[in-house]
C-alpha positions in Angstrom: 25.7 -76.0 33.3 26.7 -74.6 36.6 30.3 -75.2 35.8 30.0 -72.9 32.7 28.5 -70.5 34.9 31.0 -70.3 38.0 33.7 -70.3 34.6 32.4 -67.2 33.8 32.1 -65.3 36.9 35.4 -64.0 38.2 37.0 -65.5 40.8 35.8 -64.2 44.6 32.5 -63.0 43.2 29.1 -64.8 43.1 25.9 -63.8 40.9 23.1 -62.4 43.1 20.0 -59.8 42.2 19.2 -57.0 44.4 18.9 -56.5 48.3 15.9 -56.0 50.0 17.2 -52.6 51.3 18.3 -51.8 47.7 14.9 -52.5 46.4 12.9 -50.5 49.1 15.4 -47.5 48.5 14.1 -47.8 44.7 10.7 -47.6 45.6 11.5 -45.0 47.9 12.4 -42.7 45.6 9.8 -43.4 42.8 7.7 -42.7 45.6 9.2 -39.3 46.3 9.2 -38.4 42.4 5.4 -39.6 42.4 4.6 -37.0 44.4 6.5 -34.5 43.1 5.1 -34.9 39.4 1.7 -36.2 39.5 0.9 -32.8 40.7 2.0 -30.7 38.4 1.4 -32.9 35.5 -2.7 -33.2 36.8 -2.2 -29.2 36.9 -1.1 -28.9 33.9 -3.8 -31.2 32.4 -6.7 -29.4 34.3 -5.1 -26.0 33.0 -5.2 -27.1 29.3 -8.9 -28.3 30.0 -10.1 -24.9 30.9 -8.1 -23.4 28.0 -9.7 -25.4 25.5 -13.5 -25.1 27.2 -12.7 -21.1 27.7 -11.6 -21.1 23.8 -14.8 -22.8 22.8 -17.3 -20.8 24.8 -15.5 -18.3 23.3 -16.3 -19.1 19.4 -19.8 -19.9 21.0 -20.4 -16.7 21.9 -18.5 -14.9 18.7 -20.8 -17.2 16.4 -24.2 -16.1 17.9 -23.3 -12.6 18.0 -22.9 -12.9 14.6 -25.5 -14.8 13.5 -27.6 -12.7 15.2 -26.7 -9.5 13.8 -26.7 -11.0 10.1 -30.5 -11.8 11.5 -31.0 -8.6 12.4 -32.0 -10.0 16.0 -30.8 -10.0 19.5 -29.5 -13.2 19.9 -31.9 -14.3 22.8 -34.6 -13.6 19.6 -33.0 -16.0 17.1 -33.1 -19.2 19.9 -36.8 -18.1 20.4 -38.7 -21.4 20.8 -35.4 -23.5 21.0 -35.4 -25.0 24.4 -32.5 -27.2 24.1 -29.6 -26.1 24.5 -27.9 -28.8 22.2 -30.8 -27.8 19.4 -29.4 -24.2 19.5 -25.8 -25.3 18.9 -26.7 -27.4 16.3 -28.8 -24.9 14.5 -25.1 -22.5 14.5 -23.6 -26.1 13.1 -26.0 -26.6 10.5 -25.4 -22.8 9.6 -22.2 -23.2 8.8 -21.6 -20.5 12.5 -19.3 -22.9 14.1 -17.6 -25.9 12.3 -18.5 -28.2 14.4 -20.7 -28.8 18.0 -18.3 -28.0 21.1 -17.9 -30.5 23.5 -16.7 -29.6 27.3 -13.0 -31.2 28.5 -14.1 -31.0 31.9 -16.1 -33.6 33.5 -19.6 -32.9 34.5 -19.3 -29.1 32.4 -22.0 -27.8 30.0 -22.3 -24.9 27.8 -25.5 -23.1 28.8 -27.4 -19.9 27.2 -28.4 -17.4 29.1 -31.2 -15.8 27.8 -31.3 -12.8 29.7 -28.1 -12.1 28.9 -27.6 -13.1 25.4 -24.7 -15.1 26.2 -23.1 -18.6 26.8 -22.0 -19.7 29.9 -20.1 -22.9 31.3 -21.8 -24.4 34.0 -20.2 -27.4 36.2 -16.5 -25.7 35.5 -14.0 -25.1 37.6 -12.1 -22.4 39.3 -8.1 -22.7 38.3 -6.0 -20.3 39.7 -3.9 -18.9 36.9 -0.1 -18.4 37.3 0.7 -15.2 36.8 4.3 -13.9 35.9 3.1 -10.0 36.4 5.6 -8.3 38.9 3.9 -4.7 38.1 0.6 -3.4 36.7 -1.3 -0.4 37.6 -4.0 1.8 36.1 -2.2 5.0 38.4 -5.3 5.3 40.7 -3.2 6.2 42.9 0.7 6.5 44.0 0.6 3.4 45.6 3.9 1.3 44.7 5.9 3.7 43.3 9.2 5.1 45.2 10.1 8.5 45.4 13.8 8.5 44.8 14.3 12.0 43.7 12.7 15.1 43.2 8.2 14.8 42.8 5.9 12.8 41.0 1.9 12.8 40.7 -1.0 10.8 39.5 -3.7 12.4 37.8 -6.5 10.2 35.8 -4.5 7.5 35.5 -1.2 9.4 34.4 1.8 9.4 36.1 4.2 12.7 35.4 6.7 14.5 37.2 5.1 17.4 39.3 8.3 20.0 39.0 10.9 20.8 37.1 14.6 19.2 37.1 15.8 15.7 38.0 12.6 13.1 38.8 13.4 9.2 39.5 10.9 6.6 40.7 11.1 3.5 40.9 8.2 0.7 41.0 8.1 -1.1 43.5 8.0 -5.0 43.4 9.7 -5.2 40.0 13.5 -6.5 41.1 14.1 -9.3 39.0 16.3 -10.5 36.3 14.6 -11.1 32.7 11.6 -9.4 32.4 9.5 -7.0 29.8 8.0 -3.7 30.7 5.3 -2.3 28.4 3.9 1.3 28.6 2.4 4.5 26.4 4.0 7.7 27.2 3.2 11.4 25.9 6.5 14.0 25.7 4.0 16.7 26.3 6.5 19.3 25.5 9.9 18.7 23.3 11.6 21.2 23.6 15.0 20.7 21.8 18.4 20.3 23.6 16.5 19.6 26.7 13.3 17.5 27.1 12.8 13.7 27.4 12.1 11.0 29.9 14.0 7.6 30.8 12.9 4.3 31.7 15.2 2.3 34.4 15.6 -1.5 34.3 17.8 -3.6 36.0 18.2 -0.2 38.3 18.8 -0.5 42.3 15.7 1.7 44.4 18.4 4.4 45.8 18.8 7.8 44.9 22.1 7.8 43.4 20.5 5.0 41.0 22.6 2.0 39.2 21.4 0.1 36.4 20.3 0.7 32.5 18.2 4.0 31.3 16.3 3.5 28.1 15.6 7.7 27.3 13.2 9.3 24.8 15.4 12.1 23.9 14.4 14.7 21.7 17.2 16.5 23.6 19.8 14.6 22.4 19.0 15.0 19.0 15.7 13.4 18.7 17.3 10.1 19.3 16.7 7.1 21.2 19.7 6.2 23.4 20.3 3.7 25.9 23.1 4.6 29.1 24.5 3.0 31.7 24.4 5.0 34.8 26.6 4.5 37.9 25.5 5.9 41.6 23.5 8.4 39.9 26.1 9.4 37.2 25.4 8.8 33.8 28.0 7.8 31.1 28.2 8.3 27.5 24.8 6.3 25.6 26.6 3.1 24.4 23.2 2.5 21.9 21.8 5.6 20.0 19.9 5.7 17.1 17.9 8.4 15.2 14.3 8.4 15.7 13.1 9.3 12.3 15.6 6.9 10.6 14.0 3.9 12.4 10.2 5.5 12.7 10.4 7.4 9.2 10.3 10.9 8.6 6.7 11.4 9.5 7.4 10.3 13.5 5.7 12.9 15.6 8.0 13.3 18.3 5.2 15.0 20.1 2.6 12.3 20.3 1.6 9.3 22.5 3.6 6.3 21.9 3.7 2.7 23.1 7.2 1.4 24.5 8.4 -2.1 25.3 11.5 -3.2 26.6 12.1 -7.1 27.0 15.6 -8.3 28.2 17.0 -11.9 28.8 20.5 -13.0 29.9 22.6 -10.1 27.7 20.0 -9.5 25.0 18.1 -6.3 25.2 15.5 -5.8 22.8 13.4 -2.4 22.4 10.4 -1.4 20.3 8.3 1.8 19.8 4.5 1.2 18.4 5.7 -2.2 17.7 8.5 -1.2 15.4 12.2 -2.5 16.5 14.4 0.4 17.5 17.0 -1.4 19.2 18.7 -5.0 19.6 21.7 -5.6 21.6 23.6 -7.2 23.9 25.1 -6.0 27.3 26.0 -8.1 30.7 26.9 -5.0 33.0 23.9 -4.8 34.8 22.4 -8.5 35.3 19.4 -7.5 37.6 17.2 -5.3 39.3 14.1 -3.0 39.3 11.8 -0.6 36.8 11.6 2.8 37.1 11.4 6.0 35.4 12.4 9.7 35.1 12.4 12.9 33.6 14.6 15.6 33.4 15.1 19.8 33.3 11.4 20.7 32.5 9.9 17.8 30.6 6.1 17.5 30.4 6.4 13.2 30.5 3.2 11.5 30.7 3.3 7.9 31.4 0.4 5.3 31.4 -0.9 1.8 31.3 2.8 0.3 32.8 3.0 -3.6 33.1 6.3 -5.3 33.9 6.2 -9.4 32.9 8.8 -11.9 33.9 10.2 -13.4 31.2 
């Protein structure tokens, strides 16, 4: 046997297994991936937990409010003499209220009624941090975060709007990244044709002679939406323009509030007004960089409830 063996090795070379060192350098590193997963996958695990217990207390809640109103009772009234907190899931079971009795992912948590409240609650839980991919959101309490790059701007109850007449640009601060969405309702308080409107920058440096992409409302241009690309504060020619009653209908007041989103990823810019798709293209000029907005020659822009998301 061991001459069919040393027949099939080639000459100079012996079988052997692995060194120690080569075995310790193995462990090593499953050591060093160890503890880079396990804590992220536990993370992830105790995330999903708290979903699913924060969904359930959720249909808790919804089905007592609703049982209670087709009772015509508060719902502290129809648990009145159930002490058990168990009892007064079942009895929304056996009511056909939820489909089935909700049982706690998380060890050692319990869903409670208050009865001064009215409501369920999750005792034992825990606190989980949530990851958060907002880079912007304000209510406009104040001008906190937002950088003056050209003419005025003002906050009043929770609107921001130019304060004069002529070029305005701000940007927000804390928004520079690469793929992100921006959401936000704006009022064109006066269109006045052949002049009024108001932009939104993205991927846009903070200076004064700004660089980057300008989405713009633009009654003035022919009630159109365009999109430009504008270079050390010099705009060129919109590259993407479309009517805005030919993608809103006829009936689009031009006049009233509207909700905007913008969402771009790699080259792909996508943009909707009052969730209908106005534009869909793709561009690679301007690959990153911050939100910010602006109005121009004497356009009454009112601009509220702005969030910026990383994509």
């Amino acid at each position: 046997m061991q001459d069919i063996i040393n027949k099939t090795l080639p000459k100079g070379k012996t079988k052997h297994g692995f060194t120690l060192v080569e075995i310790m350098l193995a462990i090593a590193i499953l050591l060093i991936l160890a503890v880079i997963i396990i804590p992220n996958v536990l993370g992830y695990l105790t995330r999903a937990k708290v979903a699913s217990d924060d969904i359930n207390l959720a249909s808790l809640n919804n089905a007592t409010a609703l049982y209670a109103t087709n009772k015509n009772k508060t719902p502290s009234d129809v648990f009145a003499g159930i002490s058990s907190d168990s009892n007064k899931i079942a009895l929304l079971v056996s009511d056909n209220y939820l489909p089935s009795v909700p049982v706690p992912k998380q060890e050692g948590a319990a869903y409670e009624f208050d009865t001064n409240s009215g409501t369920w609650t999750l005792s034992g839980s825990i606190s989980v941090e949530p990851v958060s991919n907002v880079l912007y959101q304000s209510d406009f309490s104040s001008m906190k975060n937002i950088n003056i790059l050209k003419g005025a701007w003002q906050v009043i109850n929770g609107i921001l709007s130019p304060s004069k007449a002529g070029e305005n640009r701000a940007i927000l601060t804390g928004t520079n990244g690469t793929d992100y969405s921006i959401s936000l309702t704006a009022v064109l308080a006066s269109a006045k044709p052949g002049s009024s409107g108001y932009g939104i920058y993205y991927r846009s440096t903070d200076t004064a002679a700004i660089t980057g992409y300008c989405f713009q409302y633009d009654p003035g241009a022919g009630n159109r939406f365009v999109v430009k690309k504008v270079k050390n504060g010099v705009e060129s020619p919109s590259f993407q323009m479309v009517s805005m009653t030919k993608v809103m209908g006829s009936g689009f007041d031009i006049a009233a509030q509207h909700d905007i989103t913008i969402s771009v990823v790699g080259d792909k810019h996508v943009i909707t007004v009052d969730g209908v798709k106005v534009m869909d293209f793709a561009d690679s000029t301007f690959t990153d960089g911050s939100v910010g907005v602006r109005s121009w020659s004497d356009s009454q822009a009112q601009i509220s409830n702005i969030a910026v998301t990383a994509n």
